[in-house]
C-alpha positions, -999 to +999 in steps of 0.1 A: +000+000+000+029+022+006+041+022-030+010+027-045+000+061-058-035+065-054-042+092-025-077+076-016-062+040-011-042+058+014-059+083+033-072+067+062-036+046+067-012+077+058-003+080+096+009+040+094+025+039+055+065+046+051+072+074+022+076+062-010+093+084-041+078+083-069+082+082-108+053+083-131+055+055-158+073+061-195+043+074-217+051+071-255+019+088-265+012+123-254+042+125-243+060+122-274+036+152-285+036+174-255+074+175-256+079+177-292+097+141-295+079+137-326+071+098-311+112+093-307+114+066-285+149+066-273+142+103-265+112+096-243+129+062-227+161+083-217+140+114-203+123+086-178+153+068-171+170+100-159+141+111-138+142+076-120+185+084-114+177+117-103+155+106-078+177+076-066+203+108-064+181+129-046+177+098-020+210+084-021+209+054+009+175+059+014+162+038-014+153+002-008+146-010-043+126+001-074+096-017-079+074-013-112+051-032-134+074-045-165+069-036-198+033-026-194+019-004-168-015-018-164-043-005-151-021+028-148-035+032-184-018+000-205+013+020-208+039+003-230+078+011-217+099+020-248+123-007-254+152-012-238+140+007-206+134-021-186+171-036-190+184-001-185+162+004-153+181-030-139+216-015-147+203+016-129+197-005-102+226-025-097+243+006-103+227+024-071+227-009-051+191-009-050+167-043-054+146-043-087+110-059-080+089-065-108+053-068-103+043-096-127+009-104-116-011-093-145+023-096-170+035-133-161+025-163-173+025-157-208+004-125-211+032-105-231+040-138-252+067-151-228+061-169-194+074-136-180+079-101-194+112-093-179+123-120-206+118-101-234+148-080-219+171-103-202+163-090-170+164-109-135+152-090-108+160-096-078+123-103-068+091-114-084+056-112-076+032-134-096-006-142-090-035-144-107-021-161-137-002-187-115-031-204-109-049-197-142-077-176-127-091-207-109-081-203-075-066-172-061-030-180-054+002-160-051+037-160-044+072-141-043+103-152-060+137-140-051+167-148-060+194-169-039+211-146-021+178-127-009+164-158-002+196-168+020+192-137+041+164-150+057+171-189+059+186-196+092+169-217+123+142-198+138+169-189+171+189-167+148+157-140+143+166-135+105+130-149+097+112-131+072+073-132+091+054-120+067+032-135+043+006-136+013-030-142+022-029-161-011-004-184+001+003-219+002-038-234-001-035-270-013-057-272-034-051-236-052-009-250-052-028-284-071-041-261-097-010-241-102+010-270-107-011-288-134-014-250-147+024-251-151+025-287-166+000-279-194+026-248-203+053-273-209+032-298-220+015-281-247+045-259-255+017-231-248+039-207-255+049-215-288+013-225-300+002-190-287+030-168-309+008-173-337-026-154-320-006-130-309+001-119-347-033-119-354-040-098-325-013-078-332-023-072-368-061-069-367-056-039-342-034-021-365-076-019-382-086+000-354-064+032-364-091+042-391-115+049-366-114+085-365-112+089-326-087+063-318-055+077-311-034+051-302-035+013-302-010-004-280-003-038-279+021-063-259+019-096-263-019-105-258-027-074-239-035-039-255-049-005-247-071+014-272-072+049-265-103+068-275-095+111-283-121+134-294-096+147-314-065+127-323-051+155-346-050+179-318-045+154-288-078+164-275-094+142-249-126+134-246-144+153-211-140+129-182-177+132-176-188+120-214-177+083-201-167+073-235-150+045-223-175+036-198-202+037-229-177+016-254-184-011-228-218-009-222-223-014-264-199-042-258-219-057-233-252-057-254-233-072-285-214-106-261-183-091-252-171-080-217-147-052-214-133-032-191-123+005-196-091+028-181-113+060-182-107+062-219-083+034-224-104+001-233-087-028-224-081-060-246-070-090-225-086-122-241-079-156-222-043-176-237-069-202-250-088-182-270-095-197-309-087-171-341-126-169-345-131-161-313-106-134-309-120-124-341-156-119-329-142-100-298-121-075-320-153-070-346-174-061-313-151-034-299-143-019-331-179-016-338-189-004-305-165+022-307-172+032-338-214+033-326-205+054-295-180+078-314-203+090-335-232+099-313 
């Protein structure tokens, strides 16, 4: 709760949370435009990569580790990272002798197209949190991995007081652990990952449609999860009023025509299950683009 960065999840606790220092996300979009990047990547991944230094500067020994969602910053707004920031990030942290944690609850598990998303960069943090996925959605079910030498920092007979007491809720359920391990055999036994590169194109490619709807500014896509972001005026990077609810109303249409969605203010979110057949996905991606193309021109 600490690290979060939503003031309402924390007013009531304030008193009991530790301070955290914050760095908002790397945003490609309106980003690139408010600063005159032109959509320059490397620009935009080296202005966010400094701001994260100049804080572990400005809070030299004080910083614990860096923890972040990889590669996509979810329900933050399905924020892509440029590429390469996420290795870069780890170098920063070995660099300042900080921890990197990577939050990989909603990116693990084959979501971005590899079991986890740190592998797309050769990254090994130093911990990982996975859920959700772990268990396939059955059973709720989470754990922490860490590497050895965190994990050795707390092993020692209980006398010795280097026991680290705290705990998941999710944690250690039989029969959720059951699931999670047959979940894990069908990935290697079904070479799931593999099979799945192959959806991911389509997904990939059949998005690239949405772009001549006239108020979709920007379709982002990693692995199977993607962000479409709806702009009254793309030209101008107008957004639409909070209080019009377009996203909110791209759903509802959804709804009525078989698909569930969910929406990021103005962001509609794509995450379709790993098993999910080409006509399937297909259906789903004819839905939203017509329900956004219904509700954008009322």
């Amino acid at each position: 709760m600490s690290v979060g960065g939503i003031d309402s999840f924390h007013t009531t606790f304030d008193s009991l949370l530790f301070k955290g220092v914050r760095v908002s996300a790397p945003e490609t979009y309106r980003s690139a435009h408010n600063t005159d990047t032109s959509g320059n990547n490397t620009v935009v991944k080296t202005r966010w990569l400094n701001a994260v230094e100049d804080a572990l500067s400005e809070n030299a020994g004080q910083v614990a580790g860096i923890i972040l969602e990889p590669l996509i910053q979810g329900a933050g707004g399905m924020l892509i990272a440029p590429k390469g920031f996420l290795k870069e990030l780890a170098v920063l942290a070995k660099r300042w002798k900080v921890l990197l944690i990577v939050d990989e609850v909603m990116t693990g598990f084959g979501r971005t197209g590899k079991m986890w998303a740190c592998e797309h960069e050769n990254v090994t943090p130093d911990i990982l949190c996975t859920a959700k996925g772990l268990a396939a959605g059955y059973l709720p079910l989470a754990a922490t991995l860490t590497t050895d030498d965190i994990y050795n920092a707390f092993l020692g007979e209980y006398r010795d007081l280097k026991t680290f007491f705290h705990g998941h809720t999710f944690t250690g359920n039989p029969l959720a652990c059951a699931v999670a391990l047959e979940n894990i055999a069908i990935f290697e036994r079904e070479n799931l990952l593999s099979e799945l590169q192959p959806t991911i194109e389509h997904f990939r490619n059949r998005l690239q449609d949405f772009y001549a709807l006239p108020h979709v500014g920007d379709v982002r896509v990693c692995g199977f999860a993607a962000g479409v972001e709806l702009m009254k005026n793309p030209d101008t990077y107008t957004v639409y009023p909070f209080e019009e609810k377009v996203g909110i109303r791209v759903c509802q249409e959804a709804l009525t025509r078989g698909a569930m969605l969910r929406p990021l203010v103005n962001t509609v979110v794509l995450m379709p299950p790993l098993q999910i057949s080409i006509s399937a996905l297909d259906t789903l991606l004819d839905i939203v683009y017509t329900s956004i193309e219904t509700v954008t021109k009322k």
